[in-house]
C-alpha positions in Angstrom: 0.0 0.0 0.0 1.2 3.5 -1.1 0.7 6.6 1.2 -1.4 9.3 -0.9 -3.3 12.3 0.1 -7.1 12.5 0.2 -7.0 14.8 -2.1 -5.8 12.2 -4.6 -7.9 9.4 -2.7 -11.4 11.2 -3.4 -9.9 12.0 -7.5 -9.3 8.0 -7.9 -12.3 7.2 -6.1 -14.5 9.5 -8.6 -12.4 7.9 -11.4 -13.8 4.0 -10.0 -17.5 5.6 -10.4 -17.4 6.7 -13.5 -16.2 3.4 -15.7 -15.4 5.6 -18.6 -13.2 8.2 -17.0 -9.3 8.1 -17.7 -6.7 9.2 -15.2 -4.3 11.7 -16.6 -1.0 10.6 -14.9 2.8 11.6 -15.8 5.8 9.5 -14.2 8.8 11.8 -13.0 11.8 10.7 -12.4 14.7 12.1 -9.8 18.3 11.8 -10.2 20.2 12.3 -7.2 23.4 12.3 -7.3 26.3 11.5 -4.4 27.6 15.5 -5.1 23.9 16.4 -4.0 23.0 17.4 -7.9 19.1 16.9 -8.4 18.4 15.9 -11.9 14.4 15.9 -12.5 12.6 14.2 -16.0 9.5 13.3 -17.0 8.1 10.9 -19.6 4.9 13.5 -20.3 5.0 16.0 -23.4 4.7 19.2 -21.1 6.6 20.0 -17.6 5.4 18.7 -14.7 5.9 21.0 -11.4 6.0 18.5 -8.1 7.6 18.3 -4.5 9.1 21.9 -5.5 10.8 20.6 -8.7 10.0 20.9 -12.1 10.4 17.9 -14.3 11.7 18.6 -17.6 9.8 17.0 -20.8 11.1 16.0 -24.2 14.2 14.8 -22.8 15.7 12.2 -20.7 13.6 9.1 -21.1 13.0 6.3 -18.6 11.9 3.1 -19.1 11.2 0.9 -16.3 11.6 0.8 -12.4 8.2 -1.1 -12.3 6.0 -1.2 -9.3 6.9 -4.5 -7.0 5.2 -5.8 -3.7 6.7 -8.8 -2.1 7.1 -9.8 1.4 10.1 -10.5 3.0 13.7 -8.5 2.5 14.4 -9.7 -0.9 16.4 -6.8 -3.3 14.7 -5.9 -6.0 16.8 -5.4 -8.9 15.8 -4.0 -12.2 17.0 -3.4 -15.3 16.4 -0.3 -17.1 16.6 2.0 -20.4 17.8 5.5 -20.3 17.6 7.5 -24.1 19.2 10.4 -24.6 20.2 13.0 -26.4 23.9 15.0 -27.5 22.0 17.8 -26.1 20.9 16.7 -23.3 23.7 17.2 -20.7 25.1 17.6 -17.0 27.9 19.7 -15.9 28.3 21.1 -19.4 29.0 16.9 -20.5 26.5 14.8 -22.3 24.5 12.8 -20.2 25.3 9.1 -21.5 28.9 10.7 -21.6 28.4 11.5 -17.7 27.0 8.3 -17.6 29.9 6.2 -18.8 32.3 8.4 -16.6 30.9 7.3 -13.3 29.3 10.7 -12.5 25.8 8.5 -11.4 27.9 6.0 -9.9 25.3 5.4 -6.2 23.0 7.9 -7.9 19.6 7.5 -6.1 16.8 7.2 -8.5 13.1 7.3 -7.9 9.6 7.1 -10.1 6.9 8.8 -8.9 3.6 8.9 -10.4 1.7 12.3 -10.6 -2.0 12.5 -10.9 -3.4 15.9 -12.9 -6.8 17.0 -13.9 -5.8 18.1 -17.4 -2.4 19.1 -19.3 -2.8 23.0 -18.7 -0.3 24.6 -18.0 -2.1 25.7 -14.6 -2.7 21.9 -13.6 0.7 20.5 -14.6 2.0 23.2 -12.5 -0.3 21.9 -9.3 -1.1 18.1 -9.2 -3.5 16.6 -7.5 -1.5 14.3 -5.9 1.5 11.6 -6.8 2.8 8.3 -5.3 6.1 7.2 -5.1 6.5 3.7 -7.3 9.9 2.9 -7.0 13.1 4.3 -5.2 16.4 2.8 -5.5 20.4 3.2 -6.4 22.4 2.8 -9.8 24.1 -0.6 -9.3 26.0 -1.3 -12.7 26.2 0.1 -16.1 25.7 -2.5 -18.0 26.3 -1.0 -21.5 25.9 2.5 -23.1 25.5 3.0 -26.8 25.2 6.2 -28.9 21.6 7.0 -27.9 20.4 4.9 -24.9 22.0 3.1 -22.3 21.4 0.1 -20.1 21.4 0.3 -16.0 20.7 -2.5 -13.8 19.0 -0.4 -10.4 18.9 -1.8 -6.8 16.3 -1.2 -4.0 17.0 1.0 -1.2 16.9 -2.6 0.8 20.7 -3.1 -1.2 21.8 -1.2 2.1 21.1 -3.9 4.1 23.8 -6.4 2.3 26.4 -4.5 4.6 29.8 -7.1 5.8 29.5 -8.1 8.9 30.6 -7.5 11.7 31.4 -3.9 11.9 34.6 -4.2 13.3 37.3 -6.2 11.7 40.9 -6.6 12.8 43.4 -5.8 10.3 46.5 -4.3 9.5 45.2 -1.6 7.3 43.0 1.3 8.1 39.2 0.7 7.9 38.5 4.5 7.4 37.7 5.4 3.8 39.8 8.5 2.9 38.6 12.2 4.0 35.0 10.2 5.4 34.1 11.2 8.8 35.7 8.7 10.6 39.0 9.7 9.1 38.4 13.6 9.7 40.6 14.5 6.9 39.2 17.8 4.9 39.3 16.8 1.3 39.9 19.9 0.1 43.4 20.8 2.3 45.1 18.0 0.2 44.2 19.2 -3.3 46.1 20.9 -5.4 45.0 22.9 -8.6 46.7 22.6 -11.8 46.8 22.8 -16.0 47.1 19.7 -18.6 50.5 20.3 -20.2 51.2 19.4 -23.9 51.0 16.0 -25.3 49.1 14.4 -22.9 46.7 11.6 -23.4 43.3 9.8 -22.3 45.7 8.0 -19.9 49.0 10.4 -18.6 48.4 13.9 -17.7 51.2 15.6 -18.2 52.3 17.8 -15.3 55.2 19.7 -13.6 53.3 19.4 -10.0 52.9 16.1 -10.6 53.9 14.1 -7.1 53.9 10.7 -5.5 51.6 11.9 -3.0 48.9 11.7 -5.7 49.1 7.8 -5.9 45.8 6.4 -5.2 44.3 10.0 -5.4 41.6 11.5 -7.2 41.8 13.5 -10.4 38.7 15.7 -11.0 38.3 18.1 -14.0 37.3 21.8 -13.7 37.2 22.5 -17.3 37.2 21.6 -20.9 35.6 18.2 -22.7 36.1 16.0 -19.5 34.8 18.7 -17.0 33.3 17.6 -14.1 34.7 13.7 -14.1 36.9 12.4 -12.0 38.7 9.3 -11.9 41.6 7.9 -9.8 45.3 7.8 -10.1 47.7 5.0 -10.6 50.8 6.1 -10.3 53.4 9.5 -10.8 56.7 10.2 -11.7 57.6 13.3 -9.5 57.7 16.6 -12.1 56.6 14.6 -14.7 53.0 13.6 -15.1 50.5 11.7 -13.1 49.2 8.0 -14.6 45.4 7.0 -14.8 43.7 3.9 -13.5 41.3 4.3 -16.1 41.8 6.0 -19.7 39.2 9.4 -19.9 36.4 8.4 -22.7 38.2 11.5 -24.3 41.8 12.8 -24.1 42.4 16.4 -22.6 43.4 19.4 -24.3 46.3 21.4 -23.2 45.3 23.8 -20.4 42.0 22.3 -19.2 41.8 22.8 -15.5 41.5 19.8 -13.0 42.2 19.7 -9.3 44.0 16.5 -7.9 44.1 14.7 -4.7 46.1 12.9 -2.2 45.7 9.3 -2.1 46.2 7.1 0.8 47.5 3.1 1.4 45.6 2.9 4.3 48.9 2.0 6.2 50.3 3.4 9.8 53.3 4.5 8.0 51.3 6.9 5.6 48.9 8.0 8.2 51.5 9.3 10.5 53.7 10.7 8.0 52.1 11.9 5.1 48.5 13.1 7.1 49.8 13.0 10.6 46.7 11.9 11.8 47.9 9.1 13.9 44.7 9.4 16.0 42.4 8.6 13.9 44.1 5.5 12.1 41.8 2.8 12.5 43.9 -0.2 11.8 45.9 -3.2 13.2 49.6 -3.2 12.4 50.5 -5.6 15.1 48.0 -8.1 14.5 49.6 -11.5 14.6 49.4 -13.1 10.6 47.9 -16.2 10.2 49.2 -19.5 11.2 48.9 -22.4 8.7 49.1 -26.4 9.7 49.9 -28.6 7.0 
């Protein structure tokens, strides 16, 4: 059972008395992304206004995240097929482009059904009512092609497949980097800087280049790969930093980025390269396993 208003109760319940009435319904989707981004679509021809948001129309197109009732804690897992357009973008980047670059990676998605009395402009703008049908996160991309892509979508109930316990005991640091358990502002260990010459989808060239970069972040500020980040491999001091990942396209001399330090999660590098001993939340001294043969 879904929670409505009454106002929408009393509309549906006029709509069961009169056999030949038709709802006029419009699903609207929300894209939330992890940077707090709230993308809004809808699959009618006009805009739909709801929850403070106005859904854009003749855009992104959604197809799926059916309605499921089931008892018990079982995931539900869809797959589903986003079309888009060159034009339609985020950040500046095309949105199966964004897509592809992990910019919806744990994107929160949710389809909610709005009820109207007509498709004026005055009752898109003030619904009568809507009900949320599904609400869940991007789990994998599974493929993305020139004008649609496919998306496999979890259930909020994914949250619940958590390891357990809490706690383990190991040598390395449990903390994921700048989180709140580590304490670490993200933004003290970044450094601004420019693609230099001859770099590719894979090395950036750079004189600020560093090894405190390994395992960092790299996330771009301007030009064709603006606003996606992806991780570092490895850096020769001076010289240029090494992806993990080739970018879908290479950068042009002088687009901006801002790159992060990256952390092993040792004691070592805790202590000496954040000095934040304190807040280490690993085992060095834990005994290695014992085999009997």
């Amino acid at each position: 059972m879904r929670a409505a208003t009454s106002a929408l109760v009393n509309y549906i319940n006029v709509l069961r008395a009169e056999p030949d009435a038709q709802a006029i319904m419009a699903d609207c989707y929300t894209f939330t992304l992890l940077t707090g981004l709230i993308l809004t679509y809808t699959n009618a021809d006009v805009p739909v206004t709801l929850n403070g948001y106005v859904y854009a129309a003749n855009s992104i197109l959604v197809d799926g995240l059916k309605f499921k009732c089931a008892a018990g804690l079982e995931v539900d897992q869809q797959q589903i097929t986003v079309s888009a357009r060159a034009t339609d973008t985020v950040g500046g980047v095309s949105f199966l482009q964004a897509l592809r670059n992990g910019v919806f990676d744990g994107c929160e998605i949710q389809r909610e059904r709005a009820f109207l009395n007509s498709w004026s402009v005055t009752d898109t703008a003030n619904p009568i009512g809507s009900v949320i049908l599904f609400k869940g996160r991007v789990g994998t991309v599974d493929s993305i092609g020139r004008t649609s892509a496919q998306i496999t979508v979890n259930s909020d109930l994914v949250l619940l497949d958590l390891q357990m316990p809490r706690n383990v005991y190991s040598p390395a640091c449990q903390h994921v980097l700048y989180d709140s358990g580590c304490t670490l502002i993200k933004s003290a260990f970044g450094t601004a800087g420019t693609v230099g010459a001859g770099s590719t989808g894979s090395i950036i060239n750079w004189s600020g280049a560093s090894v405190n970069f390994i395992q960092g972040t790299i996330t771009f500020s301007s030009g064709i790969n603006a606003g996606v980040s992806t991780n570092v491999k490895s850096a020769i001091a001076v010289v240029s930093l090494s992806l993990s990942y080739p970018l879908l396209n290479a950068p042009s001399a002088g687009d901006g980025f801002t790159v992060y330090f990256g952390c092993d999660h040792t004691l070592s590098t805790c202590t000496t390269k954040f000095n934040n001993l304190a807040n280490f939340r690993g085992f060095p001294f834990v005994p290695p396993a014992t085999y009997s043969y």
